[in-house]
C-alpha positions as YAML, in Angstrom:
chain: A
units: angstrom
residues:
- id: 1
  name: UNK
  ca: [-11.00, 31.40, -3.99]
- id: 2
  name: UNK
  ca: [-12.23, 27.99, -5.14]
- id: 3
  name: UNK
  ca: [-11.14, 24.89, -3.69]
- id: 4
  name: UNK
  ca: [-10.54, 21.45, -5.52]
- id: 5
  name: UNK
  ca: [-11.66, 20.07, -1.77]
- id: 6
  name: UNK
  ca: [-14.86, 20.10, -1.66]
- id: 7
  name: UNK
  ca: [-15.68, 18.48, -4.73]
- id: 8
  name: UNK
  ca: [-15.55, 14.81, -3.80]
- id: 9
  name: UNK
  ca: [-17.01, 11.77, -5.47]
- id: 10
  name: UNK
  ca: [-16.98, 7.88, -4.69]
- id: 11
  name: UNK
  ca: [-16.77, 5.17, -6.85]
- id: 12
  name: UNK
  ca: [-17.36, 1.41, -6.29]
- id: 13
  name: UNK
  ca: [-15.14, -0.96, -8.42]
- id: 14
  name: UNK
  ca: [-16.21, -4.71, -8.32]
- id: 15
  name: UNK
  ca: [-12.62, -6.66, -8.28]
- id: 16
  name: UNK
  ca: [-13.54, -10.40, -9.78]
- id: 17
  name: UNK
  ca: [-10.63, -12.20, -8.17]
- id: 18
  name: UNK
  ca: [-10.30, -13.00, -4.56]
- id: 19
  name: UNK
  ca: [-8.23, -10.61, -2.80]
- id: 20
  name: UNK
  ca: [-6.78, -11.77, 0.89]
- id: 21
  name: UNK
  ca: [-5.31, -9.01, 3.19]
- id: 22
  name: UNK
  ca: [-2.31, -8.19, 1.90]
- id: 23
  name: UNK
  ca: [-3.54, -8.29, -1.68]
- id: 24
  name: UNK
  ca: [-5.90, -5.55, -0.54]
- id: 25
  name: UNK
  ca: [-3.83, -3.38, 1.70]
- id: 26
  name: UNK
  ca: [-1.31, -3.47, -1.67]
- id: 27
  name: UNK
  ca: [-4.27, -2.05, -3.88]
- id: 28
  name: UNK
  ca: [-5.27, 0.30, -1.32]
- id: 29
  name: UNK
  ca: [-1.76, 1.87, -1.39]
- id: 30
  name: UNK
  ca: [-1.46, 2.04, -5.37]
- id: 31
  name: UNK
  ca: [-4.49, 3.38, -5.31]
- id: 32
  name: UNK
  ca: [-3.35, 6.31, -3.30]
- id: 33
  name: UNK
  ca: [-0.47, 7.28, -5.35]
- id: 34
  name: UNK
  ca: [-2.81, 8.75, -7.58]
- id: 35
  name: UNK
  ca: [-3.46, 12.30, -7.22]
- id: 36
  name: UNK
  ca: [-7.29, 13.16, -6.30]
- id: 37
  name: UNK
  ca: [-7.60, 10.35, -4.44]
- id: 38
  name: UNK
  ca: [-8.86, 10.79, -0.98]
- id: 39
  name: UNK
  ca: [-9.96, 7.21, 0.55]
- id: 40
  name: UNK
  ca: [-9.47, 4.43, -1.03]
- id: 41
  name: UNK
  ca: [-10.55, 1.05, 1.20]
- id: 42
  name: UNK
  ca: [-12.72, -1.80, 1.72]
- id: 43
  name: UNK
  ca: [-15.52, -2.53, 3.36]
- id: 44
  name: UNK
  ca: [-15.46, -5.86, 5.97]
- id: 45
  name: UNK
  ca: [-17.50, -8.92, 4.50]
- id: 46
  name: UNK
  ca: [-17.50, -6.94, 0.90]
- id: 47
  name: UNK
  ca: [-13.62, -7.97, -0.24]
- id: 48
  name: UNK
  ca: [-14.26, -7.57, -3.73]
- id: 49
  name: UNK
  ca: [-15.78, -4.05, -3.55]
- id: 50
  name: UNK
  ca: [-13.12, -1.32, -3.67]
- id: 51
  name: UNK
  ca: [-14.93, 2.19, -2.38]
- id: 52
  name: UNK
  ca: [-12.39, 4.94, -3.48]
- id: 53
  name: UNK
  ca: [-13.44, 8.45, -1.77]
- id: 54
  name: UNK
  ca: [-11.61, 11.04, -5.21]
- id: 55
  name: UNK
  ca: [-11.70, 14.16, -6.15]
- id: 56
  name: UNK
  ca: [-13.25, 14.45, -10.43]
- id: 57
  name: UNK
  ca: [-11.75, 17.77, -10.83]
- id: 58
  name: UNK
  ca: [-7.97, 16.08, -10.52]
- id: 59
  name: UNK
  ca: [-8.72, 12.34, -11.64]
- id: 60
  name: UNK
  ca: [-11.26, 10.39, -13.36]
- id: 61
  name: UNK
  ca: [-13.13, 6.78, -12.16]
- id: 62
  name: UNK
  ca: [-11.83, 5.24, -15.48]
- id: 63
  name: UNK
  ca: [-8.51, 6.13, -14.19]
- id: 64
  name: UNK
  ca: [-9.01, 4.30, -10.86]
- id: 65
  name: UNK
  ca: [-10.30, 1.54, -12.54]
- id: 66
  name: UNK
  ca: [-7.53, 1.16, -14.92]
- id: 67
  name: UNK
  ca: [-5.09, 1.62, -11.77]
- id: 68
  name: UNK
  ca: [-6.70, -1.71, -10.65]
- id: 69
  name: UNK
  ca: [-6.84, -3.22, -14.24]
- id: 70
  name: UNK
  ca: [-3.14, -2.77, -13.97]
- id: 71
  name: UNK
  ca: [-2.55, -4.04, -10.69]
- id: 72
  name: UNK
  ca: [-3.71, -7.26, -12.69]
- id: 73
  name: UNK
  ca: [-6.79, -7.70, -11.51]
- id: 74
  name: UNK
  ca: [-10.01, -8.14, -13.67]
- id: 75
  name: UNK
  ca: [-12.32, -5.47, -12.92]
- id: 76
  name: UNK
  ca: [-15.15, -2.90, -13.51]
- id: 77
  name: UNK
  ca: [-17.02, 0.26, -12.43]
- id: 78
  name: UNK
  ca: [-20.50, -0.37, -10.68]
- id: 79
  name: UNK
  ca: [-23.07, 1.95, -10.33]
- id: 80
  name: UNK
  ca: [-24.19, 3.95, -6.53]
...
């Protein structure tokens, strides 16, 4: 039996705008809504990296980064 769970991946996403708290914990929840994702969240003293923890066998990192590009932030994919 296979299982999608194993098969994780992370993605960094470089967010160009200043995000406070709330702006963050908002992203952090849209970014959950989409299916694959595992962890989404920031790390302290790096507020305009967005680590997402997802699954590439249910979701893609172009998706997640459009998910933030729609969130209306201006944004892009940086390498690990």
């Amino acid at each position: 039996m296979n299982s999608h769970k194993d098969n994780i991946s992370d993605v960094m996403i470089h967010i160009n705008e200043p995000l406070d708290a709330a702006a963050r914990a908002s992203l952090e929840t849209a970014m959950r809504q989409i299916e694959g994702v595992v962890s989404p969240g920031f790390n302290p003293g790096k507020e305009h990296l967005l680590i997402v923890a997802f699954n590439p066998d249910v979701t893609h990192a172009s998706t997640l980064l459009q998910r933030v590009r729609a969130s209306g932030y201006s944004a892009q994919l940086v390498s690990m």
